[in-house]
N, C-alpha and C positions, 0 to 999 in steps of 0.2 A: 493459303496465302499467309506469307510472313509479316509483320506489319499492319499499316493501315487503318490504328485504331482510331475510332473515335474518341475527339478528348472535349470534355467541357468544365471549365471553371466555378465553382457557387460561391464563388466572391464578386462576382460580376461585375460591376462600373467600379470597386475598390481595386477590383486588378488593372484592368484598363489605363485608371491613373498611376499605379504603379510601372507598368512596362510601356504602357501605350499598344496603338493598334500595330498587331503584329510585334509585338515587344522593339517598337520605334525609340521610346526611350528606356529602358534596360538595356537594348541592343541584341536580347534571345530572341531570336523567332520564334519561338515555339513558349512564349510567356514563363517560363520555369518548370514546364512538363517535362518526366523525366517518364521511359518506358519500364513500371515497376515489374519486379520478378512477379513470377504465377502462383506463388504459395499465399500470400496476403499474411496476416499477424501468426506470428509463433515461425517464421520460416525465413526471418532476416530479413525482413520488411516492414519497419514498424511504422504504424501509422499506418498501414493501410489494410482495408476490410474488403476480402472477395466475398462479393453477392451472387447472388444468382445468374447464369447466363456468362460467367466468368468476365463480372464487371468490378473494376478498381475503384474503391474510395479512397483515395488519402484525406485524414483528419489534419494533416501537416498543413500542404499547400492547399489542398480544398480542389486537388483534379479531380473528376471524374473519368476513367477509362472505360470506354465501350471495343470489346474485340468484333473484329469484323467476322459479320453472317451475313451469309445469303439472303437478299431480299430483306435486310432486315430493316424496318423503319424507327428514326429516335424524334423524339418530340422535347423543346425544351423551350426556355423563354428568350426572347430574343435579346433582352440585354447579356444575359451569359456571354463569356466568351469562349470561342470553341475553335478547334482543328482537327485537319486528317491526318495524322501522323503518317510518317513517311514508310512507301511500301518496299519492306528487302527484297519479297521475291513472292511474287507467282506462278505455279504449276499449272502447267495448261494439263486438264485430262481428255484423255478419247472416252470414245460412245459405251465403255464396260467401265467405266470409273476408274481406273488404273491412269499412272502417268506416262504419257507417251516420251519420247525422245525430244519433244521440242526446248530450244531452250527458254531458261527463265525470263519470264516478263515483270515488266515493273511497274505498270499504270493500271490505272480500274477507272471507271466512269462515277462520278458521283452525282445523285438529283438533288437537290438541294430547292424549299419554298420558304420564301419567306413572307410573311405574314401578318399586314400591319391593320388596326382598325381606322375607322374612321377619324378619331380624334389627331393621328399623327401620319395618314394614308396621302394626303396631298400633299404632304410637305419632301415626305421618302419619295412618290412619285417625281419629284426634279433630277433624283440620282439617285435609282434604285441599284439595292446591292450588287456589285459585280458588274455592273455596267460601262461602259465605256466611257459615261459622264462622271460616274462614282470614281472609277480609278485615275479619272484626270482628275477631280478634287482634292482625291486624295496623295498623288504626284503634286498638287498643290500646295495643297498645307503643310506636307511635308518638306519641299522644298522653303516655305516659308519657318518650318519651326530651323532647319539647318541653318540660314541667315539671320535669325535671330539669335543663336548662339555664338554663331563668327560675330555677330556686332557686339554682342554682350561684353562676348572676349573679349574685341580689340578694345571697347572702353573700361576695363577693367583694368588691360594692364599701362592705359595712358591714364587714369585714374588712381592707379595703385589696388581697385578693386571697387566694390560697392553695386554692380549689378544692374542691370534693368538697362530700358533703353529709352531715349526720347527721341521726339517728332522729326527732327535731322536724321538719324540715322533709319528710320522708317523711310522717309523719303530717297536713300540712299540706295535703298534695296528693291531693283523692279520687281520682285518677286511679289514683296508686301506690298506694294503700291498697289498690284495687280490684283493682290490677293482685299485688301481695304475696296478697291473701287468696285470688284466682282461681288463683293459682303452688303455695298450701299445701295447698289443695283438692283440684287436681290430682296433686300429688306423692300425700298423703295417699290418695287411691283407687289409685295404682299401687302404693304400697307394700302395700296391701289386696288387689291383685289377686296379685303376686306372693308373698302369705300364704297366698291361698287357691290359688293354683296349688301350691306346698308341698306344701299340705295333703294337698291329692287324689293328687298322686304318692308321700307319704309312706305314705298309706290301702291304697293299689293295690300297694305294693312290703310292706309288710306282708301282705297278702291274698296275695298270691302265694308270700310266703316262709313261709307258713304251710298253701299249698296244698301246695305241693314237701317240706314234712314228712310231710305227709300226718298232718296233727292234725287234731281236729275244728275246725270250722266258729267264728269268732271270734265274737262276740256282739256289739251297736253298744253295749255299757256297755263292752267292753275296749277297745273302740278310742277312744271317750270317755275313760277313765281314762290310757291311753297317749301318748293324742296334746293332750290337755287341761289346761289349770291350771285347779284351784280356782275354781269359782266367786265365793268370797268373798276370794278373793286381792287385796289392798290395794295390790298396785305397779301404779299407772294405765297403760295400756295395755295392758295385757300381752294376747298374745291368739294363740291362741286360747285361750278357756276353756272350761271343760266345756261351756258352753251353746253355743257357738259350736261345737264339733266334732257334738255331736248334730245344729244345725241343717244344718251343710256334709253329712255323711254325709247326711238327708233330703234334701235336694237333688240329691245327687248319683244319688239311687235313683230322682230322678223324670222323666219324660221330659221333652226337652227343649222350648221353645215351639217354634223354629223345626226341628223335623223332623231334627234331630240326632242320634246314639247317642253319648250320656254315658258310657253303661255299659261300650262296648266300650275299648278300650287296647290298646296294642303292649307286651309282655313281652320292651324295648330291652336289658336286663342279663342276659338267660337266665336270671330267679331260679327258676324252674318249667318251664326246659326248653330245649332251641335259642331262643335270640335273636331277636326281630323277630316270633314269633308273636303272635294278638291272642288276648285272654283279654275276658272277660266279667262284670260282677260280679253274680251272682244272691243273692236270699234264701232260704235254704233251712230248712227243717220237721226237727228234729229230733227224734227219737222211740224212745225204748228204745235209743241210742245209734246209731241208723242217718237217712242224713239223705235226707230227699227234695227236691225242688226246688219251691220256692209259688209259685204262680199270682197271689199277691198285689202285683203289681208295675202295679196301676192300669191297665197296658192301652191309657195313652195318654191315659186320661178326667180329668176335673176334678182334682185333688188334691185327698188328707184335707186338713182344719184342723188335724190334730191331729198333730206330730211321729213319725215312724218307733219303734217301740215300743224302749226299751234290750236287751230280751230277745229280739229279732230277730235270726237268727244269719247270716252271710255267709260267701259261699266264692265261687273263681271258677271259671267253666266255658272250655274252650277253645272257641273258634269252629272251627267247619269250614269 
């Protein structure tokens, strides 16, 4: 095969701002990779050092050239930026290794994993690479940085120049509109999610530091009154309110759709005992001050319509 090499940048987010994704603003596709000759230094190539495996360094631009092998696997970091260069020709061969008569082909298959940790894995899960949701964002944003340049423009030269844009001509552009309200919405549900993550570790470290007193059993009106503001509370936003923590605690007791345990949790602070243990949140039956453990925990089945009762008492159990 002619072509097709692997290229990667180690200037990494420094080149990015320079060209943009896909050289969006340079305007090269290909970031300013050029396909170096095969001799490397002393051979009219300067700047660049052939390695092992007949791989290109340029000290210039900071490419990396990987030629294509068989089967061959590259591992690099994911902010780098990288591409497949474009492939001139492939030889189909027959079963004695020799080229048969077919003619040249131009494609190859690429696998490609990308690979994020936890710290930034739910947030890439909204539009993971190459996805249909990724490349609409990114037909997004691109179409929003293009209308920002036409607006820049047009008020530059009714200005005389001077740059930048204000709130009027944002409003002018469905593009940004779309692109600002799609930005608030989003922000808006992470800040929801990490309320309701709050929440549930707030509920669960109460539960526990009320097991390790070894008091009775909390009730879902204490923990509504504790962890809740007023429901007729006036300062907009504000949340959770009592209605909101009744509904989180019901959810929390219900099993999950995709075959999950909600219930269980790690006891990461030792508030009820050595550290790292997993505890459980059950409903328990209280009666003449002694508590049992209820079987009313739905079982897996449909869910009530009807919220988790206030008078429901809770406690946690250890796992074995």
């Amino acid at each position: 095969m002619r072509g097709g090499e692997f290229c990667v940048n180690l200037r990494g987010l420094d080149h990015y701002a320079e060209h943009g994704y896909k050289g969006i603003l340079s305007g090269d596709p290909h970031g300013g990779w050029k396909r170096p000759s095969n001799g490397g230094d002393g051979d009219g190539d300067c700047g660049n050092r052939l390695l092992g495996g007949g791989v290109h360094v340029s000290d210039v631009d900071r490419w990396v050239t990987v030629p294509y092998r068989f089967n061959r696997g590259i591992v690099h970091d994911g902010d780098l930026p990288h591409l497949s260069a474009p492939v001139e020709s492939i030889l189909a061969t027959n079963g004695g290794g020799g080229c048969d008569d077919s003619p040249p082909m131009i494609s190859r298959v690429i696998i490609g994993f990308n690979v994020f940790g936890h710290d930034v894995g739910a947030i890439v899960s909204t539009a993971p690479e190459h996805s249909r949701s990724f490349r609409r964002r990114v037909t997004l944003y691109r179409s929003a940085i293009n209308a920002c340049r036409a607006r820049v423009g047009e008020a530059d030269e009714v200005r005389g120049g001077g740059g930048g844009m204000d709130l009027s001509q944002v409003r002018k552009s469905r593009v940004l509109t779309k692109l600002l309200v799609l930005a608030k919405r989003e922000r808006v549900k992470d800040e929801l999610r990490l309320a309701q993550e709050r929440l549930s570790c707030g509920i669960r470290r109460r539960l526990l530091s009320n097991h390790a007193r070894d008091l009775p059993p909390l009730r879902v009106a204490d923990i509504i009154e504790e962890f809740g503001s007023p429901n007729d509370d006036s300062e907009d936003g504000m949340w959770p309110r009592s209605v909101d923590v009744h509904v989180h605690v019901h959810h929390m007791l219900l099993p999950a759709k995709d075959g999950r345990d909600d219930l269980s949790f790690l006891d990461e602070d030792g508030l009820a005992g050595p550290s790292g243990e997993t505890f459980r949140i059950i409903q328990v039956a209280v009666d003449s001050g002694h508590a049992a453990v209820s079987n009313s925990t739905n079982d897996g089945k449909s869910p009530s319509r009807s919220l988790i009762s206030p008078s429901t008492c809770l406690d946690v159990s250890k796992c074995k």
